[in-house]
Backbone as JSON, one array per atom type, in Angstrom:
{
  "sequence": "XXXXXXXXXXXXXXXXXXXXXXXXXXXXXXXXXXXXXXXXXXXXXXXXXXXXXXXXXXXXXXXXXXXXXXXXXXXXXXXXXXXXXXXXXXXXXXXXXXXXXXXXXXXXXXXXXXXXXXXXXXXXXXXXXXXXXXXXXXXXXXXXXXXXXXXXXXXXX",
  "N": [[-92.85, -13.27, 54.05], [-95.15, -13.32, 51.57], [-98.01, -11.59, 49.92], [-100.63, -11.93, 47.96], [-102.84, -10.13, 46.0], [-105.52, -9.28, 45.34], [-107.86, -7.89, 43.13], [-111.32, -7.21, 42.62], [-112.89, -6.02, 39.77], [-115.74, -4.82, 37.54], [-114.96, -4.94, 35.03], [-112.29, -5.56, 35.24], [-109.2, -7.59, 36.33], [-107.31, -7.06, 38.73], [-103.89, -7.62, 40.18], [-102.03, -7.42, 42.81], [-98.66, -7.99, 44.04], [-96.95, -8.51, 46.86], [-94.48, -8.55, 49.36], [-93.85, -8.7, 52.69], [-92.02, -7.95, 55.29], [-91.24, -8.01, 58.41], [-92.11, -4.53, 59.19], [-91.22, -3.56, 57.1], [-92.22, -3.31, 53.36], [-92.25, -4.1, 50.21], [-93.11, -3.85, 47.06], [-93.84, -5.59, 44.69], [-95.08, -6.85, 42.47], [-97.26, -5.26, 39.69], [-100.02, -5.93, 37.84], [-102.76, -5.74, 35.34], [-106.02, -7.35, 34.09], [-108.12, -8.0, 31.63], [-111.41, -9.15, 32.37], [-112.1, -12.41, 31.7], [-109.86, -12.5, 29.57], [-107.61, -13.77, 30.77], [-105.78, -16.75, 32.29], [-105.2, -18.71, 35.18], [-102.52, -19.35, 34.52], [-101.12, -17.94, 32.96], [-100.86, -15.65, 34.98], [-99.79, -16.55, 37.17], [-97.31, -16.9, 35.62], [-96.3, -14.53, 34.86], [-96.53, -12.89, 37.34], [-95.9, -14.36, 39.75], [-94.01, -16.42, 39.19], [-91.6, -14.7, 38.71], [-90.84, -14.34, 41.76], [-90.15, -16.44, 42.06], [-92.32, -18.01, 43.03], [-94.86, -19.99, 43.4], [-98.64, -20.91, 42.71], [-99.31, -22.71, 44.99], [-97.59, -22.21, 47.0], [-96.3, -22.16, 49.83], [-95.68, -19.98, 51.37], [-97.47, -17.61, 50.6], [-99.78, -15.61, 50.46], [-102.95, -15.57, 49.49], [-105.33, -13.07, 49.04], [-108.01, -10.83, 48.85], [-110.83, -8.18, 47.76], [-113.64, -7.3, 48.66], [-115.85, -5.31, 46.65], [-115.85, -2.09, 46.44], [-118.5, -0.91, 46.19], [-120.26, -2.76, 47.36], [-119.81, -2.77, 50.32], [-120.41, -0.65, 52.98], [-120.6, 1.9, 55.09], [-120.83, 3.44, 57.95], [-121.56, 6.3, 60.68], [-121.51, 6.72, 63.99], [-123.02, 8.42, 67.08], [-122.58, 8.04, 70.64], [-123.87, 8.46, 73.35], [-123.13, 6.99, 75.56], [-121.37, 5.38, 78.57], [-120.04, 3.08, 79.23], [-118.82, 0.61, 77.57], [-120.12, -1.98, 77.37], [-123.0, -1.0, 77.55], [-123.09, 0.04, 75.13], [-123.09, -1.96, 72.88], [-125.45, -3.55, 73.95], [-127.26, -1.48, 73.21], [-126.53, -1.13, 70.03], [-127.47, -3.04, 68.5], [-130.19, -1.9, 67.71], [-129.74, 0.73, 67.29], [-128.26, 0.5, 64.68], [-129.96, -0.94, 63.27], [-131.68, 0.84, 61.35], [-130.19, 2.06, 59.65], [-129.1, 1.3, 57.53], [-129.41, -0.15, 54.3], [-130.68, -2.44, 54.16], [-131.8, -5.74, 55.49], [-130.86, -6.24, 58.57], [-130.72, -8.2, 59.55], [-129.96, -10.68, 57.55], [-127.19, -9.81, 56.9], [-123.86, -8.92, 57.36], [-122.36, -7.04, 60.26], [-120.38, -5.17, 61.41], [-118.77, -3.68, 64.12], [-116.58, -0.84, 64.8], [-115.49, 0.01, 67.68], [-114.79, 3.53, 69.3], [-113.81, 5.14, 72.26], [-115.12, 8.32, 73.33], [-114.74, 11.55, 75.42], [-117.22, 11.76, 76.79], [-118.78, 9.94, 75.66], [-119.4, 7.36, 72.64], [-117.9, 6.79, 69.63], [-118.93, 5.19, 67.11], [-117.94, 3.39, 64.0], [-119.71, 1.89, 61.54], [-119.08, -0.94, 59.61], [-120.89, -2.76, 57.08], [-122.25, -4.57, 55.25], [-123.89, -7.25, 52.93], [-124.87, -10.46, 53.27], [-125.27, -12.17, 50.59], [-123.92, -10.25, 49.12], [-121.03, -11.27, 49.59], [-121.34, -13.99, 49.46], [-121.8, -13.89, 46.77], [-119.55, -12.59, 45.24], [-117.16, -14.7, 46.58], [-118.45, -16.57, 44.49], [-117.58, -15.85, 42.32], [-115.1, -15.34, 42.76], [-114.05, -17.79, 42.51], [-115.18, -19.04, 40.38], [-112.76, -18.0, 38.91], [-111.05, -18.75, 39.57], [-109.89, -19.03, 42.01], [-109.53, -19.13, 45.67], [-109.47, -17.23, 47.72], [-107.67, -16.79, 50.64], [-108.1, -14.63, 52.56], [-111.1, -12.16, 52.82], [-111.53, -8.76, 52.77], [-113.22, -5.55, 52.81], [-112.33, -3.1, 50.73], [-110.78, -0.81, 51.56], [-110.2, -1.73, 54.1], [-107.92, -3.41, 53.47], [-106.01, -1.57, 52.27], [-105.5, -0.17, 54.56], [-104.08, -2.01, 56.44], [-101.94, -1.45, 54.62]],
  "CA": [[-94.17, -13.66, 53.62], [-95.68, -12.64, 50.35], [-99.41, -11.76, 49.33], [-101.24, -11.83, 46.71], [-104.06, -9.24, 46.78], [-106.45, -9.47, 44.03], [-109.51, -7.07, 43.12], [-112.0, -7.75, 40.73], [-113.95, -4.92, 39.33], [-116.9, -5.4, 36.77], [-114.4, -5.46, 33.83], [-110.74, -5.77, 35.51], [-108.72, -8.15, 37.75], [-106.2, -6.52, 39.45], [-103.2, -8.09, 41.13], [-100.44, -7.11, 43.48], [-97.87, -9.24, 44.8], [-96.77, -7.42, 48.09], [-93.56, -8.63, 50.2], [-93.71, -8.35, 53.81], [-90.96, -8.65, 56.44], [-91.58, -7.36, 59.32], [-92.19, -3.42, 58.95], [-91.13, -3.2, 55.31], [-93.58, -3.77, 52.64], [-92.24, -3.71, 48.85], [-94.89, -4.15, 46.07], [-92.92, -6.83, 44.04], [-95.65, -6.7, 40.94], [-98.94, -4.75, 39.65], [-101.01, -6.56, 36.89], [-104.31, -5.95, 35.91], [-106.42, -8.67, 33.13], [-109.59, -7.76, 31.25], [-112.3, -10.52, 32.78], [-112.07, -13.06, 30.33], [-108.75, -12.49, 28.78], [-106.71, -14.2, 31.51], [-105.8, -17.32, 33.21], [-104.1, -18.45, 36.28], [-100.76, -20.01, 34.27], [-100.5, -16.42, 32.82], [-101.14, -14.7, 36.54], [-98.35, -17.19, 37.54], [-96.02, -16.44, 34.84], [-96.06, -12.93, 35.19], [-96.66, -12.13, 38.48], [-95.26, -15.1, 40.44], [-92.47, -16.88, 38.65], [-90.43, -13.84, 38.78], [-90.39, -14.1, 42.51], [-89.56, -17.98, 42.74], [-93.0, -18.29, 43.91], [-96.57, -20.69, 42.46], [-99.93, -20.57, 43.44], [-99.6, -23.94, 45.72], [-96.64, -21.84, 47.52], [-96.35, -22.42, 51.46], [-95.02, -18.46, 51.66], [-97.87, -17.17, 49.86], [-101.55, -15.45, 50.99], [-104.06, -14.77, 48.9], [-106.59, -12.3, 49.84], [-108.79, -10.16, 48.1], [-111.65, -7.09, 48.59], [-115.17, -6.61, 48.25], [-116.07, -4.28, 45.46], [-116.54, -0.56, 47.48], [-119.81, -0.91, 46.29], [-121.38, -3.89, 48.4], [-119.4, -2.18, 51.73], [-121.6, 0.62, 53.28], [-119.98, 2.32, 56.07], [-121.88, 4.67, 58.76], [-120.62, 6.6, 61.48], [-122.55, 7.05, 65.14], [-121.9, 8.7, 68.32], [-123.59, 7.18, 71.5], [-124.22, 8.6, 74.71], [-122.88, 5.88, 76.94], [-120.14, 5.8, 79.71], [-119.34, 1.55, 79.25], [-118.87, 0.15, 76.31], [-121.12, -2.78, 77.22], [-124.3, -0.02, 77.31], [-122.97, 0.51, 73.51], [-122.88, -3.16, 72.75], [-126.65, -3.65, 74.2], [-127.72, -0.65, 72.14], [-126.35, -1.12, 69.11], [-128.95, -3.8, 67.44], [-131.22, -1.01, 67.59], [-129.24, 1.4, 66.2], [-127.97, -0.38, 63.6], [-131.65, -1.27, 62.28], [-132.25, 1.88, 60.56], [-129.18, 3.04, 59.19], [-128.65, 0.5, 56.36], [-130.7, -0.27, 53.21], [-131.07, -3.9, 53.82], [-132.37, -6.39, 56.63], [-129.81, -6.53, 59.99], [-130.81, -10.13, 59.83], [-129.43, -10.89, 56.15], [-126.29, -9.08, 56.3], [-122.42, -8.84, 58.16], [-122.02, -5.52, 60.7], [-118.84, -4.9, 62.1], [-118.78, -2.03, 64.58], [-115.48, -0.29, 65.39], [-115.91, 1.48, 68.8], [-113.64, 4.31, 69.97], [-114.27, 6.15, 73.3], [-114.68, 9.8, 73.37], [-114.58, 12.16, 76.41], [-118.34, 11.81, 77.54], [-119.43, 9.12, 74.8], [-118.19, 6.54, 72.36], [-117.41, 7.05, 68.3], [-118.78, 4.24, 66.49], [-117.91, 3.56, 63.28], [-119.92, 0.66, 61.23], [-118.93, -1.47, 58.19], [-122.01, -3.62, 57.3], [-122.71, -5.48, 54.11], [-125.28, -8.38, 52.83], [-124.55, -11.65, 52.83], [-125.56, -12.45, 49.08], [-122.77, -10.01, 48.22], [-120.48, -11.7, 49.74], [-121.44, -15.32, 48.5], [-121.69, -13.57, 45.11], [-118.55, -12.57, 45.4], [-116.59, -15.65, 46.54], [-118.61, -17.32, 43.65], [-117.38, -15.06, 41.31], [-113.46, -15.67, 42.48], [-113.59, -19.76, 42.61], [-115.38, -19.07, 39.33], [-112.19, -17.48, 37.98], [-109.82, -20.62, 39.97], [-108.99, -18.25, 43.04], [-110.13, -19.12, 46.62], [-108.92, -16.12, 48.99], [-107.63, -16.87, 52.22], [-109.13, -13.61, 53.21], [-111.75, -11.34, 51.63], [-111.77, -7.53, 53.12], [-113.16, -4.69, 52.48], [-110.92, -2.09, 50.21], [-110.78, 0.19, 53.01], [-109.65, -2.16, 55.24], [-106.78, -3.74, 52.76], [-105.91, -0.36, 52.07], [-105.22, 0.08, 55.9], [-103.12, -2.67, 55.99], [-100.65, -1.48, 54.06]],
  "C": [[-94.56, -12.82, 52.4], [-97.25, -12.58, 50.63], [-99.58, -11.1, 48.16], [-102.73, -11.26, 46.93], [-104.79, -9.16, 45.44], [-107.91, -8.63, 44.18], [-110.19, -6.98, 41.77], [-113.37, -6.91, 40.9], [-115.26, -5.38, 38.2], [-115.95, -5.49, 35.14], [-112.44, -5.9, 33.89], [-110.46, -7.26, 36.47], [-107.64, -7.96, 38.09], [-105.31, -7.02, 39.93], [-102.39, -7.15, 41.76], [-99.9, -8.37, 44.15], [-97.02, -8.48, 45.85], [-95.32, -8.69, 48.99], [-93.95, -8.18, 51.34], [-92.87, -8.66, 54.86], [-90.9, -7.73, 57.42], [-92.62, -5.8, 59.32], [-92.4, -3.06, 57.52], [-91.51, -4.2, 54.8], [-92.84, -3.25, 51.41], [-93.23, -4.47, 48.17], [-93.77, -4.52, 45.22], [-93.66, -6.58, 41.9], [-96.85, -6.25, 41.21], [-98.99, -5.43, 38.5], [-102.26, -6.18, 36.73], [-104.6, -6.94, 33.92], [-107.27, -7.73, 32.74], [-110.1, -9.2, 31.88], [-112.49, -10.77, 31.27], [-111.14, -13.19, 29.57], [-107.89, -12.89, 29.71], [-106.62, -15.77, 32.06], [-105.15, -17.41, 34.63], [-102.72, -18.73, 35.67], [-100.35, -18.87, 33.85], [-100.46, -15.66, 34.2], [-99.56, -15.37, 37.06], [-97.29, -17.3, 37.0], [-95.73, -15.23, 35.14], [-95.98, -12.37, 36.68], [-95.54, -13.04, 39.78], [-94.19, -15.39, 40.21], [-91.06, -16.18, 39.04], [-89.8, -14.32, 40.21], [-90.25, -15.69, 43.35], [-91.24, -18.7, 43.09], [-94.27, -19.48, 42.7], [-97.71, -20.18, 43.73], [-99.82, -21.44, 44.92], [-97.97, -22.95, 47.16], [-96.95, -21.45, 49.64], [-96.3, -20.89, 52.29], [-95.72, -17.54, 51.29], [-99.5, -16.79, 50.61], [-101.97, -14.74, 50.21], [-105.62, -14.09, 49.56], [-107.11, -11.26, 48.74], [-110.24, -9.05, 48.49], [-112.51, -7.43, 47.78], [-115.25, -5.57, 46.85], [-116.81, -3.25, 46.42], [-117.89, -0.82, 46.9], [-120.83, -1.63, 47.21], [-120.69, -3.7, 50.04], [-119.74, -0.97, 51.72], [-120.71, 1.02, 54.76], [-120.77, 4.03, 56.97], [-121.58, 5.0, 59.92], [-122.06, 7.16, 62.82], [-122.05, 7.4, 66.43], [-123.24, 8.56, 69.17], [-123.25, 7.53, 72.71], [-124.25, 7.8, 75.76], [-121.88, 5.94, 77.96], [-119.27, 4.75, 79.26], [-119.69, 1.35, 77.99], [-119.91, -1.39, 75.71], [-122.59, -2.67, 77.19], [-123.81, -0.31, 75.3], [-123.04, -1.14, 72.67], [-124.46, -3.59, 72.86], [-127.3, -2.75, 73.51], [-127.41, -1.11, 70.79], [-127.03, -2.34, 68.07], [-129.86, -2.98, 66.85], [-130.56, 0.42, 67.08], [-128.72, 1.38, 65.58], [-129.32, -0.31, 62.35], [-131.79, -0.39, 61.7], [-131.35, 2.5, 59.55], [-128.15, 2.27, 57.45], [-129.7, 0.12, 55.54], [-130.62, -1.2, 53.24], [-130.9, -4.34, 54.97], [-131.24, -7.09, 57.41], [-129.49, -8.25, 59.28], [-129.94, -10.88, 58.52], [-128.06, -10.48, 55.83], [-125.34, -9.29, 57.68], [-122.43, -7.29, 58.75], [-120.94, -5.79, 61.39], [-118.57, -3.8, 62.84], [-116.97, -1.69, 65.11], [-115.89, 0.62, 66.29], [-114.5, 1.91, 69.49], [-114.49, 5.56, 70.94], [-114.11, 7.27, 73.4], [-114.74, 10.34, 74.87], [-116.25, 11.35, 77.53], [-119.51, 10.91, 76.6], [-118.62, 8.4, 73.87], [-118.98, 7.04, 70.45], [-118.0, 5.51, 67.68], [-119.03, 3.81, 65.09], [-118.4, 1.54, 62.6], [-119.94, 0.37, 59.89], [-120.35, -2.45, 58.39], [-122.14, -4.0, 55.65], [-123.68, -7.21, 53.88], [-124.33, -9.46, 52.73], [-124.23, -12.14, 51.67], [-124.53, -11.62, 48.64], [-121.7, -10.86, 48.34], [-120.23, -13.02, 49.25], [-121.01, -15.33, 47.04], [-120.2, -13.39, 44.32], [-117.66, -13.47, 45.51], [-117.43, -16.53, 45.67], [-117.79, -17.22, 42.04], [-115.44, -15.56, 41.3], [-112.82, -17.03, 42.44], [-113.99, -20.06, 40.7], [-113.93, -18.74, 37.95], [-110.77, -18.59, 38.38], [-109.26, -19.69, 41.2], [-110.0, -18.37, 44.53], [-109.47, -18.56, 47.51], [-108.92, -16.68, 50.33], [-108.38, -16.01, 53.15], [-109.84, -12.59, 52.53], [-112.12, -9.99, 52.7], [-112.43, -6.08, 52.4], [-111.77, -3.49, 52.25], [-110.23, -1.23, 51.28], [-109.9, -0.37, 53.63], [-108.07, -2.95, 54.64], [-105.97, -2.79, 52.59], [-104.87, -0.3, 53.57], [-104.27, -0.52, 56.55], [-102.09, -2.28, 55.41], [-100.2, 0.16, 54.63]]
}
């Protein structure tokens, strides 16, 4: 399986073209564009071609990240025993800990149990980035199979 991992900064667009077979992961090609000085038949000459591959390619996932800026990440430790206490709490402590309205926005909690309480670590971002974002990459001819935070692409590999 191949991917195609794409990150688009306020003046770049980044590629990699990543190999994966099983365990092992070679990084096939790096690229990066100025916005505005690129298309896709150049992205697919350079980056693809080499490796047999096109955009329309059956073997191929495109995915792409957030800009670290519109992913906010906040870390909480919670005095519970069950994880379904931490689950019923966590609306309410959530609400305070982000600069923009629960209701308007994506939270994602990662919970890990500690001895006598649980670790929970939360990604959370707005909606409107996100839209803004997948407007921004259909705008440039690229509709991501999956759109992650850097962090979490990162982690991945």
């Amino acid at each position: 399986m191949y991917v195609l991992g794409l990150h688009i900064d306020s003046e770049y667009l980044r590629c990699a073209l990543v190999s994966r077979r099983g365990k092992k992961i070679q990084i096939l090609a790096l690229e990066g564009y100025e916005k505005g000085f690129f298309n896709l038949s150049q992205i697919e000459e350079e980056v693809l071609s080499p490796q047999g591959l096109s955009l329309l390619s059956e073997n191929l996932h495109i995915t792409s990240t957030l800009p670290s800026g519109a992913v906010m990440l906040r870390h909480l430790e919670l005095p519970f025993r069950y994880t379904h206490e931490v689950y019923k709490a966590l609306p309410f402590q959530v609400e305070g800990i982000f600069p923009f309205e629960v209701s308007e926005s994506a939270i994602f909690p990662v919970i890990k149990k500690r001895r006598k309480s649980f670790e929970v670590s939360v990604f959370g971002f707005q909606e409107s980035s996100l839209k803004n974002f997948i407007m921004q990459t259909q705008k440039i001819g690229f509709d991501p199979e999956t759109i992650s935070p850097s962090s979490g692409a990162l982690r991945c590999f």
